[in-house]
N, C-alpha and C positions, 0 to 999 in steps of 0.2 A: 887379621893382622899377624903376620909374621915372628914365630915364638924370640927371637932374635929382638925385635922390636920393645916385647911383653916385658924382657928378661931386663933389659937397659931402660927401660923406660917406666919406670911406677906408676907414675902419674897417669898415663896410657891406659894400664894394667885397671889402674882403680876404676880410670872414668869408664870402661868399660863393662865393668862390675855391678858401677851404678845405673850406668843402661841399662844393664840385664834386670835389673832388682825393681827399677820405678818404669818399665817396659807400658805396662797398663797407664797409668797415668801420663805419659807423653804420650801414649797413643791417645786418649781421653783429650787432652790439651791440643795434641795435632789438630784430631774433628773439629773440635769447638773453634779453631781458630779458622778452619776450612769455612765451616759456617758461616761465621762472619763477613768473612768475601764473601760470602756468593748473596748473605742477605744483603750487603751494601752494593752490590751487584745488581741484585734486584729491583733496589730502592731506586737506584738511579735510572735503570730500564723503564721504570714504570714512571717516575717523572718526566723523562725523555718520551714516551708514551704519550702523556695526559699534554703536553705541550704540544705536541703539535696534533691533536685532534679538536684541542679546543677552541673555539671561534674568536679571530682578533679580527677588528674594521680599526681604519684612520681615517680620522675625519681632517684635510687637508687644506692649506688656502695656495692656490697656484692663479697664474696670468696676473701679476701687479698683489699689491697693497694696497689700496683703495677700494671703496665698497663697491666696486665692479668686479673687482677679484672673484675668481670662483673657487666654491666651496665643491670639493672632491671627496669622496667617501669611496673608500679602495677596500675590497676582501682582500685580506692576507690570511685564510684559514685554509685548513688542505681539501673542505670540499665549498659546495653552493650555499650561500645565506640567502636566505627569503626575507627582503626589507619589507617588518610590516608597519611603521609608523616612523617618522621623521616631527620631534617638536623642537620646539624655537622658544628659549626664555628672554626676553629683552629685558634690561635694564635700565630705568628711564630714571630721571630726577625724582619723580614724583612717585614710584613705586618699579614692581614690577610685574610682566605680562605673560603668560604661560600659552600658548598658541601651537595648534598641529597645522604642520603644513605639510603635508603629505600630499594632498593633491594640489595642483598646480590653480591658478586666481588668474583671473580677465579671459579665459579662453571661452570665446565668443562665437557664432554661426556655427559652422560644418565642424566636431571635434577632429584631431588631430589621428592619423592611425594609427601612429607608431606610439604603445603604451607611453615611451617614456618619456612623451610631451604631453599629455595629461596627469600624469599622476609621477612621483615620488619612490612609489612603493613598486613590487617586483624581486625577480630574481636576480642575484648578483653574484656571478662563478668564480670561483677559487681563483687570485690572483687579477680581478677584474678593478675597473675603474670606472664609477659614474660620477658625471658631472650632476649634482643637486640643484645649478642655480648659482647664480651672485648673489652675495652677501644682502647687497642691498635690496634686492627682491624678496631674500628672506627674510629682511627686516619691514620690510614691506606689506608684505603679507600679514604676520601677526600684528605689526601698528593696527591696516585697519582691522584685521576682524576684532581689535580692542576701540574701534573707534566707534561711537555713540551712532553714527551717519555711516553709511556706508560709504559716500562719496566726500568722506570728510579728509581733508589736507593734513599729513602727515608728514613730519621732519623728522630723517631718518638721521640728523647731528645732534639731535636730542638723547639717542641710544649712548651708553657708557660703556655697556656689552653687551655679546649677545652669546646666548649657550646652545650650542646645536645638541641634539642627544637621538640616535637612533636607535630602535627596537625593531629585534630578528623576530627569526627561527632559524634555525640550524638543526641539521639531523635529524635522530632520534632524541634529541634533547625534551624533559617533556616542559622545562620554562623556557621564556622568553629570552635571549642575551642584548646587551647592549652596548654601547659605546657613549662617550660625551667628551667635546672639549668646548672649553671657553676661548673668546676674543674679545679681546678689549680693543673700545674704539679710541682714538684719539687724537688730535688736534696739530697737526705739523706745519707751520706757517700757512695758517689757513685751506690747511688740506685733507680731509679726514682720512687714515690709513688705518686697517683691522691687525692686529696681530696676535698668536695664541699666547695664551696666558701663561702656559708651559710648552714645552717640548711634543710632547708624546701625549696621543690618545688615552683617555681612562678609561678602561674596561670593565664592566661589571658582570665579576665575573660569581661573586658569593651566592648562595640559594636565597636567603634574606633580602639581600640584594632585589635580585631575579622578580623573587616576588611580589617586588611593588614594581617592578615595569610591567605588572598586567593593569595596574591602577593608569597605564601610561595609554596602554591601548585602549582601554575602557574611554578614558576621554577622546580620545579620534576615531568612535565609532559613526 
């Protein structure tokens, strides 16, 4: 600064002074504040991170409202899920039904070649979309394997809802992931239509979590 400046200007003169004097301690204060950026820097890098490496599935109803509607299970993760169990919880008056439907019911003579008309289960690539079935087959399915006969008559307007819940693997993950949404059935001038119970897929994504969907694969062994 200009001795001109120093000479007219006190105030100038002093703060100056006081720079000089507290030099260490603003540099001290500069760092720490430097720090701070870069750990909120960080913080948000590594969130932005963990998001998209972690595995999301939507479990979807597309083609109508009605229990012919099909049930869609789309990867939205950035690599392959390996579907290893698809269960079905129905809702009935009288209690409720816990059922794997993972492999496919009534496939009769010659099996089918292509995996994904025998079974449920499989690979599903980043951004990919499998049709599971309509509703009502998957209600179908866990009725009878609840039913006492096997060739026993089942009414799927009995259902109130029904909760679809899939179990991965993904990655190097060393648990299980999962997904669940519910649909409530319901009664429209004598018409039964499915719709989700919320919005959005529930992800289970917690370790606790995790660790009871091996109790999930355990039953559809």
């Amino acid at each position: 600064m200009p001795p001109a400046f120093e000479a007219h200007h006190p105030r100038g003169r002093s703060l100056l002074q006081w720079i000089a004097r507290h030099q260490e301690l603003l540099t001290a204060i500069t760092g720490i504040g430097t720090l701070l950026v870069w750990l909120v820097y960080l913080q948000v890098f590594i969130s932005s991170y963990r998001r998209q490496i972690r595995a999301t599935l939507l479990i979807t109803r597309g083609a109508g409202d009605g229990l012919e509607a099909r049930c869609f299970l789309s990867n939205m993760s950035s690599g392959p899920v390996y579907v290893q169990s698809v269960l079905v919880t129905v809702e009935q008056p009288d209690g409720v039904l816990v059922c794997p439907v993972t492999d496919m019911l009534d496939l009769e003579g010659e099996l089918p070649a292509a995996p994904h008309l025998r079974t449920r289960q499989g690979s599903l690539g980043s951004g990919a979309t499998r049709d599971i079935g309509s509703f009502h087959d998957l209600m179908q399915h866990a009725l009878r394997a609840g039913a006492k006969e096997n060739d026993a008559a089942v009414d799927p307007s009995s259902v109130r809802s029904i909760l679809l819940e899939v179990v991965g693997i993904y990655g190097s993950e060393d648990l299980p992931i999962g997904a669940r949404r519910m649909f409530v059935v319901s009664n429209a001038n004598g018409r039964l239509i499915i719709q989700g119970q919320e919005l959005g897929t529930s992800q289970v994504r917690s370790r606790r979590a995790r660790k009871k969907l091996v109790a999930d694969l355990e039953r559809d062994r």
